[in-house]
C-alpha positions as CSV (number, residue, x, y, z in Angstrom):
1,X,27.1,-15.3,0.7
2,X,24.5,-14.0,-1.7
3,X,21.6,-16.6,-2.5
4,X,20.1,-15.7,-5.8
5,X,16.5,-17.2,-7.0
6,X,16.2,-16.2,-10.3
7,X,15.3,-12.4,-9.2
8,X,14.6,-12.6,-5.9
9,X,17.9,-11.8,-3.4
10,X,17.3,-13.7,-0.1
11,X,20.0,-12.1,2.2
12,X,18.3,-8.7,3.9
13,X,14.9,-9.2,2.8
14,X,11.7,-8.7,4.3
15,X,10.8,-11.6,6.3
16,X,8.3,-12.7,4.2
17,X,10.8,-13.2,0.9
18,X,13.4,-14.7,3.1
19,X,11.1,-17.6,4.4
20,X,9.7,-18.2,0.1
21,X,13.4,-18.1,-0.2
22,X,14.0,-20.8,1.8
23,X,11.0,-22.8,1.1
24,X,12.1,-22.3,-2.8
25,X,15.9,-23.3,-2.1
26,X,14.4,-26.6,-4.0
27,X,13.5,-25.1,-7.4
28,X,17.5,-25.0,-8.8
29,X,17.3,-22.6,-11.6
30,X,19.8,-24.6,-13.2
31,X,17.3,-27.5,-14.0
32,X,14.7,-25.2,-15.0
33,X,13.9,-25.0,-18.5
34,X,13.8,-21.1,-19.3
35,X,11.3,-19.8,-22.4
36,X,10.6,-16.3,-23.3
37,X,7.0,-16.6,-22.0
38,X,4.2,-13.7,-23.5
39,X,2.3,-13.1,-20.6
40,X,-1.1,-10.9,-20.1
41,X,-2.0,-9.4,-17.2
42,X,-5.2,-7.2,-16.0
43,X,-7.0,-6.0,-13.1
44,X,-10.5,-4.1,-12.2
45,X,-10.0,-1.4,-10.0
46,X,-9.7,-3.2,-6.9
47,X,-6.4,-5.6,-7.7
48,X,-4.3,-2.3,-10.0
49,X,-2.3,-1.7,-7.2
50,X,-0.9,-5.7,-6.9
51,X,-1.3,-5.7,-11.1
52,X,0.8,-2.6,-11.2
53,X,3.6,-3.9,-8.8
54,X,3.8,-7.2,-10.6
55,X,4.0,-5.4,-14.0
56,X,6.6,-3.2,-12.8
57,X,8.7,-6.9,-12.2
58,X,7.4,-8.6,-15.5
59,X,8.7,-5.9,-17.7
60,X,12.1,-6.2,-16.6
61,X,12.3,-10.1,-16.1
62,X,14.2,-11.6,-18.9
63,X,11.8,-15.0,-19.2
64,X,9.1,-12.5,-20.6
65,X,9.3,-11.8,-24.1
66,X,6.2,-10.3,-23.9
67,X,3.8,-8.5,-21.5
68,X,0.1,-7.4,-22.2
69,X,-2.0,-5.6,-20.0
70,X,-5.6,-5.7,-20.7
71,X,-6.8,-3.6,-17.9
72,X,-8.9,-0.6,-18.6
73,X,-10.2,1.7,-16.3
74,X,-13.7,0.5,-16.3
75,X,-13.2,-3.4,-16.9
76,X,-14.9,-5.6,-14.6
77,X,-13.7,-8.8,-13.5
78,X,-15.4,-11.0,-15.8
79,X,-14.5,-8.4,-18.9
80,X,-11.3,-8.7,-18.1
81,X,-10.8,-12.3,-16.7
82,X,-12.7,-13.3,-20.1
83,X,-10.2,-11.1,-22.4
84,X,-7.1,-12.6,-20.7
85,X,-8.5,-16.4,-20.7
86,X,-9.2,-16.1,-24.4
87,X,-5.6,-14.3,-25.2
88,X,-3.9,-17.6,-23.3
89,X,-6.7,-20.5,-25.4
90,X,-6.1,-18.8,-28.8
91,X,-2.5,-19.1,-28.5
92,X,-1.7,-15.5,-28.0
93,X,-0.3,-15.9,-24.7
94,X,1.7,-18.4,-22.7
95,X,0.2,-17.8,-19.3
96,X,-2.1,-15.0,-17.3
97,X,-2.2,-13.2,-14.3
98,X,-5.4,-12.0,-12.9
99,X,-6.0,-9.7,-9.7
100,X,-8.6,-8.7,-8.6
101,X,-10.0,-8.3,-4.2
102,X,-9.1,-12.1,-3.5
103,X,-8.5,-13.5,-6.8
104,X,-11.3,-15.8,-6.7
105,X,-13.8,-13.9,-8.9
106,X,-11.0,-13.7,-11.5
107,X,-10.9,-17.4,-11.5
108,X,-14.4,-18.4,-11.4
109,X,-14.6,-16.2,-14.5
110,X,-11.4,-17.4,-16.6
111,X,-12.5,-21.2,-16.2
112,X,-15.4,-20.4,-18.0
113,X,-13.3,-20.1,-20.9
114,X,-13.3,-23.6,-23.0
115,X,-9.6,-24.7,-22.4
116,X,-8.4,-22.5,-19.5
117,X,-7.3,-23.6,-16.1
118,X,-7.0,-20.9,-13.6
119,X,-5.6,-21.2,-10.2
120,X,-6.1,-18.7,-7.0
121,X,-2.8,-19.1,-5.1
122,X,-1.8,-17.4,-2.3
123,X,1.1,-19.8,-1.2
124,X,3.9,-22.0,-2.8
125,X,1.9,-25.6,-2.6
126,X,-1.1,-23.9,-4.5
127,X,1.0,-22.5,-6.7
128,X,3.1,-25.1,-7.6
129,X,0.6,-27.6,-7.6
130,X,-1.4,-25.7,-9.7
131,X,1.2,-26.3,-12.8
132,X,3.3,-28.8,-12.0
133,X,-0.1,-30.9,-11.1
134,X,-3.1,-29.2,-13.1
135,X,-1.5,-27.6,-15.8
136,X,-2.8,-24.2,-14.7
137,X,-2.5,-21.4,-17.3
138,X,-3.7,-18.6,-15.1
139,X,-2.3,-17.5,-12.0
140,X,-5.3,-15.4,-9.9
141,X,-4.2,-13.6,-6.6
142,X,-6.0,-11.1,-4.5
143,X,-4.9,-7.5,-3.7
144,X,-6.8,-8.0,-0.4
145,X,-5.0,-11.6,0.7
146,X,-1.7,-10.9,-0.2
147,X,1.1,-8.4,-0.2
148,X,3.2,-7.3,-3.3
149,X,6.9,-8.8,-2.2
150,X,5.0,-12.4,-1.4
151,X,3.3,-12.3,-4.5
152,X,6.0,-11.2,-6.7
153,X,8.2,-13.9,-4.9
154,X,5.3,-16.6,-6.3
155,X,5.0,-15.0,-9.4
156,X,9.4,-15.4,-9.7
157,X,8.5,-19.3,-9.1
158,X,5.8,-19.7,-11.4
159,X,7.3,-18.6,-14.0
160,X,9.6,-21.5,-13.9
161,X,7.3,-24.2,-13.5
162,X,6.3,-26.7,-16.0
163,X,3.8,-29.1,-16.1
164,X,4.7,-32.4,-14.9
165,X,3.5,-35.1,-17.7
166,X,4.6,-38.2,-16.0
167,X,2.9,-37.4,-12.7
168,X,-0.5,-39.4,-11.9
169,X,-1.9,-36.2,-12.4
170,X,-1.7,-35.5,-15.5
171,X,-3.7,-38.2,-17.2
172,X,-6.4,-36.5,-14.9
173,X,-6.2,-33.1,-16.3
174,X,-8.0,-33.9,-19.6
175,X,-10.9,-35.5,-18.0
């Protein structure tokens, strides 16, 4: 039997997607409310090789209505983190995604942004926690921590999650 995740097929994958797959077994697709997202991504030269790899995945995935990408050749991290945190507090966008060596100079820069909560995740609990707890609006990852399939398979979960309002958390989030 086939076990699909949203995009991601668990049977004969790499190692790495089969053990998110199991690890994401909880997130039922079924109870997840779906909305065409507009998502911005970008990337200084050292995270366009993860950037590029996600994109390829974003274009196609039907919970993206639509996908920018702000990188240009000679955009630094803070150029770019900056563009992409203002697209997501205007309104603009739904969400970002941010790569850069380890995704934590990307982040560092997009919180500087008044209203932005970026996130560097690496691993489901970060991730999820990062939404479902903080209300993150940026997802940062590093080309140099982690490997396309495991990222994609986080960015395929992230999509999904929600911000959980009735979780002690959230009265937190605004302070």
């Amino acid at each position: 039997m086939l076990t699909t995740i949203n995009t991601i097929h668990c049977e004969n994958s790499p190692n790495v997607v089969r053990t998110f797959c199991n690890i994401f077994q909880t997130a039922s697709p079924e109870t997840v409310e779906r909305k065409n997202m507009r998502i911005v991504i970008a990337a200084p030269s050292n995270g366009t090789e993860l950037k590029n790899a996600l994109k390829a995945h974003l274009q196609t995935d039907p919970r993206v209505s639509r996908l920018t990408d702000l990188s240009v050749p000679d955009g630094t991290y803070p150029q770019l983190s900056f563009a992409a945190a203002q697209e997501v507090a205007a309104g603009r966008a739904d969400r970002a995604i941010l790569i850069c060596g380890t995704g934590v100079g990307t982040a560092i820069a997009a919180n500087k942004v008044r209203g932005i909560r970026a996130a560097t995740a690496h691993d489901l609990v970060t991730v999820r926690g990062s939404v479902e707890n903080y209300d993150a609006q940026v997802l940062c990852m590093g080309q140099n921590v982690i490997a396309a399939p495991a990222a994609w398979a986080l960015v395929d979960i992230w999509l999904d999650l929600r911000h959980d309002t009735s979780s002690g958390y959230a009265p937190k989030v605004g302070e």
